[in-house]
C-alpha positions as a printed Julia matrix, in Angstrom:
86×3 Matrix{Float64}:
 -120.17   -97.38  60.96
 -120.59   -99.0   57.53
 -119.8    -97.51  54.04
 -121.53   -98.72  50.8
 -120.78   -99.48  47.16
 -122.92   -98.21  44.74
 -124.3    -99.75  41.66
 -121.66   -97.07  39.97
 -118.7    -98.33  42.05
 -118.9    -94.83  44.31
 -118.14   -95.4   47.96
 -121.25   -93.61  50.03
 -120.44   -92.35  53.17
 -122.97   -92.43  56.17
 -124.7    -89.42  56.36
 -123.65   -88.9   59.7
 -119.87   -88.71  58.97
 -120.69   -86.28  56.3
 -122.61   -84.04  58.59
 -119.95   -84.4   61.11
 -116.78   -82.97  58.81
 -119.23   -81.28  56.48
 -117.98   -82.94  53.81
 -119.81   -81.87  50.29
 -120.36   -83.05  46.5
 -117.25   -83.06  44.58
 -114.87   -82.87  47.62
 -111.93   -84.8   46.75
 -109.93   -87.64  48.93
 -106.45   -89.47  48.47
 -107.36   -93.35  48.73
 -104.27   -95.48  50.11
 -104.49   -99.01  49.95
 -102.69   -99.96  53.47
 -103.27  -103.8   52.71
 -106.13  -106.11  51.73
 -109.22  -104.77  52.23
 -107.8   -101.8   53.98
 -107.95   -98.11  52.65
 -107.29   -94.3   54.35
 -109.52   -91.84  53.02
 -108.41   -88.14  53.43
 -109.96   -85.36  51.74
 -107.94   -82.86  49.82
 -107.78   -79.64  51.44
 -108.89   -76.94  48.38
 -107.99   -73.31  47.88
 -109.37   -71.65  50.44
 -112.39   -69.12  48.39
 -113.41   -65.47  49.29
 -115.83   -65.1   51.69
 -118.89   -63.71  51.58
 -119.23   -60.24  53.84
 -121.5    -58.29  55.75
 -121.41   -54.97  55.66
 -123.64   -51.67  55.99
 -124.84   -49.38  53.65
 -125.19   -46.06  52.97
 -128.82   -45.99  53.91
 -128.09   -48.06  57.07
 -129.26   -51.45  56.04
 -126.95   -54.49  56.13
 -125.9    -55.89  52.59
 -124.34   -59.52  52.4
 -121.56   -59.06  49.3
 -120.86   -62.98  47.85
 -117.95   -63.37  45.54
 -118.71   -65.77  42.81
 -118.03   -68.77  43.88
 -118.09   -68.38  47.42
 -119.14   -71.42  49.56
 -122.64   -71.45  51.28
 -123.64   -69.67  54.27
 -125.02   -71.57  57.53
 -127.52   -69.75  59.7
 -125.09   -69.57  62.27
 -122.25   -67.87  60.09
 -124.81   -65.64  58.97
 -125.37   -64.98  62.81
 -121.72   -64.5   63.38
 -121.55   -62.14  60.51
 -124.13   -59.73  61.86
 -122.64   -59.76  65.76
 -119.37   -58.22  63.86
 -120.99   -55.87  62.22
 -120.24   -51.96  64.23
């Protein structure tokens, strides 16, 4: 798989590879240089956030709380979320 340089000097990553480690805007990575024209990219593991929750109300509905801050929600959390709930 091939990585570009952009006209800014930012490495692009296939779109693929993102997908596959859901890597997002502004995560971080430690570049080593291991020798000419050879470099280890790892991302930077951050602070793991709050959560959002599912829980339900007093009238029997569900309601979703998200902390500020919290990262997005994929239809399949969202799924997991409600097959937890009592």
């Amino acid at each position: 798989m091939t990585a570009s340089i952009s006209t800014k000097g930012q490495i692009v990553l296939p779109k693929q590879l993102r997908e596959l480690d859901k890597i997002q805007p502004a995560d971080d990575f430690h570049v080593t240089r291991l020798g000419p024209g050879k470099y280890l990219y790892q991302r930077i593991q951050k602070p793991r956030q709050q959560n959002a929750t599912l829980t339900i109300g007093k009238d029997g509905l569900p309601i979703f709380r998200v902390p500020k801050g919290a990262p997005r929600l994929t239809t399949e959390e969202v799924k997991r979320l409600e097959a937890e709930l009592p």
